[in-house]
C-alpha positions as CSV (number, residue, x, y, z in Angstrom):
1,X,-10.0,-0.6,-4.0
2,X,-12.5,1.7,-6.2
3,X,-11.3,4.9,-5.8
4,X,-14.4,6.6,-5.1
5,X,-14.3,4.8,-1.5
6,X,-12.3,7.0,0.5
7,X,-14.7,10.1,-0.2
8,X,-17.8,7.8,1.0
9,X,-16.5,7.4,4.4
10,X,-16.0,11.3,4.8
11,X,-18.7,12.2,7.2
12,X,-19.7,8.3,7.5
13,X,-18.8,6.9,11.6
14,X,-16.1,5.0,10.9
15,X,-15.2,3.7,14.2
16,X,-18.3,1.6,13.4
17,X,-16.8,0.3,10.1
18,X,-15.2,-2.9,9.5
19,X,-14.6,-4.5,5.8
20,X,-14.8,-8.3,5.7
21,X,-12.6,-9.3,3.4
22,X,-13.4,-12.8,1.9
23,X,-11.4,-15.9,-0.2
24,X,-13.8,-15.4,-2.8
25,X,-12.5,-13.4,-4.9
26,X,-8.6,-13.4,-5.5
27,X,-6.0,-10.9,-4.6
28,X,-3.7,-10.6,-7.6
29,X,-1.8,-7.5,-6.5
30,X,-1.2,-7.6,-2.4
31,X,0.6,-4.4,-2.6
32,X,-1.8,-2.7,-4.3
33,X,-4.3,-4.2,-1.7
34,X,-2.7,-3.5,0.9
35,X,-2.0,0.3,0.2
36,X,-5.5,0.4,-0.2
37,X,-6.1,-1.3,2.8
38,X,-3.8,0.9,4.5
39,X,-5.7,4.2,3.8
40,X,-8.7,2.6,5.4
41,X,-7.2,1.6,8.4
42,X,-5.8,5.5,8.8
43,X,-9.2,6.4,9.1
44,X,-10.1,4.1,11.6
45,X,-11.9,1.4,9.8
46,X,-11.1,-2.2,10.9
47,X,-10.4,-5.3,8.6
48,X,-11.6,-8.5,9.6
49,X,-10.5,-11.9,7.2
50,X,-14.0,-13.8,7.0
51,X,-13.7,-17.7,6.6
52,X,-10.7,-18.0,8.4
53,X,-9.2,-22.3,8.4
54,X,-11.7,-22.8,5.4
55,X,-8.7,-22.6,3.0
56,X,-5.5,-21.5,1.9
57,X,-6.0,-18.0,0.8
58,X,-7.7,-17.1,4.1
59,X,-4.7,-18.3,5.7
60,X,-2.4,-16.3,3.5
61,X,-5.1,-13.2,3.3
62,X,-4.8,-13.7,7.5
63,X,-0.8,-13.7,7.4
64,X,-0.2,-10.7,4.9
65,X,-2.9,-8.3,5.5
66,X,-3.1,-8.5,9.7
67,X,-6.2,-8.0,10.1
68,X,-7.8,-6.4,13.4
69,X,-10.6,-9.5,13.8
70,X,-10.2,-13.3,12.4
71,X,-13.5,-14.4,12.1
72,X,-13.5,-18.6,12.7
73,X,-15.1,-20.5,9.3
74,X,-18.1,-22.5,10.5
75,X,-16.8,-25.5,8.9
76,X,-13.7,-25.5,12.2
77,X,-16.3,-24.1,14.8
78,X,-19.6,-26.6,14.0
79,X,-18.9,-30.0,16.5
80,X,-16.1,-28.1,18.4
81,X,-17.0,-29.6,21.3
82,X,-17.1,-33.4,20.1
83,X,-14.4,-33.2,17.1
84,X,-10.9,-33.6,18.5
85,X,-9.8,-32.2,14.8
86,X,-11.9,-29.2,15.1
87,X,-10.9,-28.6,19.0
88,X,-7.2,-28.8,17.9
89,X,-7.6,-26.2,14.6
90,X,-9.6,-24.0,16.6
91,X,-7.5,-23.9,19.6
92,X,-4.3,-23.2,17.0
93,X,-6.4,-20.3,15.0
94,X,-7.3,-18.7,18.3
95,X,-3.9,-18.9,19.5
96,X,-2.4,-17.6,16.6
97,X,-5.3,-14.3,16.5
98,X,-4.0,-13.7,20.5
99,X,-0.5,-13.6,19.6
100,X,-1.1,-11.5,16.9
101,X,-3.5,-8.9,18.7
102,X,-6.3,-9.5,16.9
103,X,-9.6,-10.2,17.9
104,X,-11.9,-13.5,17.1
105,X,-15.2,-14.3,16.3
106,X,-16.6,-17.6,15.9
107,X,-19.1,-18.3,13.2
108,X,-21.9,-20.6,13.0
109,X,-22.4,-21.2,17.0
110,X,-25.6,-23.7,16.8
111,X,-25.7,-25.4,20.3
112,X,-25.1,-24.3,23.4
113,X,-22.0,-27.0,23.2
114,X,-19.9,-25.6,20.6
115,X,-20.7,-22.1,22.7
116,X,-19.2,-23.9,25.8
117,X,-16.2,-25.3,24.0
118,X,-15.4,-21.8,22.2
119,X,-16.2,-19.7,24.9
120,X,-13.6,-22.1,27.1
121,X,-10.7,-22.1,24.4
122,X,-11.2,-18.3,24.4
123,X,-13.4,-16.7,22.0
124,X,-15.0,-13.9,22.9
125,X,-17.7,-13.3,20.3
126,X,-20.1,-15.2,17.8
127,X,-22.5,-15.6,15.8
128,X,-25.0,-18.1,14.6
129,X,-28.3,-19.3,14.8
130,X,-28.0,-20.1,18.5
131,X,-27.7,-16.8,19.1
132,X,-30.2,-15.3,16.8
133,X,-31.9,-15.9,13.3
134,X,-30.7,-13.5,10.8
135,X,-33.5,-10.4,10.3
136,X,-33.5,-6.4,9.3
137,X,-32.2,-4.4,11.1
138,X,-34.3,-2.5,13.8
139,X,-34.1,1.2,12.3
140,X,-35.8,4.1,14.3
């Protein structure tokens, strides 16, 4: 919401761009948010909800901002494939993102089980140690 944010992404490639927006830190004025929000998206930068199912106020941030990608807490995604509970919440999140149009990412994929089971209820995209250790990035 700083103001100075908009003049940042001026010659910045923001098809590339996507803000994570966390529960961390509270939303106390959704319009204001969203408005802000709103002038993002016009330039083409994506929203994505972070943490989605580890609380309420992802849910909520996930209902009233529509965000473009849902990305699936680690606490629904780790034992996917041997929690009933966690099949069940995950199957219902990833239903929900489809019907809404937006896309999913699973967080914290350890074993090549919970990558079966996610892959198989429809998630396209992870990430977690199974797929690779966290690092720099390579620069040229």
């Amino acid at each position: 919401m700083h103001q100075g944010l908009l003049g940042l992404l001026d010659e910045a490639p923001v098809e590339r761009l996507v803000v994570e927006i966390t529960e961390h830190e509270p939303v106390e004025d959704y319009a204001a948010f969203t408005s802000a929000l709103r002038l993002l998206r016009e330039r083409g930068v994506r929203i994505a909800i972070d943490d989605a199912g580890a609380g309420f106020s992802s849910l909520r941030h996930t209902l009233r901002l529509a965000p473009d990608i849902v990305k699936l807490d680690m606490s629904i995604t780790r034992n996917v494939d041997t929690d009933r509970g966690r099949r069940a919440l995950a199957s219902a999140m990833i239903s929900f993102a489809d019907e809404m149009g937006m896309a999913i990412v699973a967080e914290g994929v350890e074993t090549e089980g919970e990558h079966a089971t996610l892959k198989e209820l429809g998630v396209p995209f992870g990430q977690g140690y199974l797929f690779a250790r966290p690092g720099p990035l390579p620069y040229p």
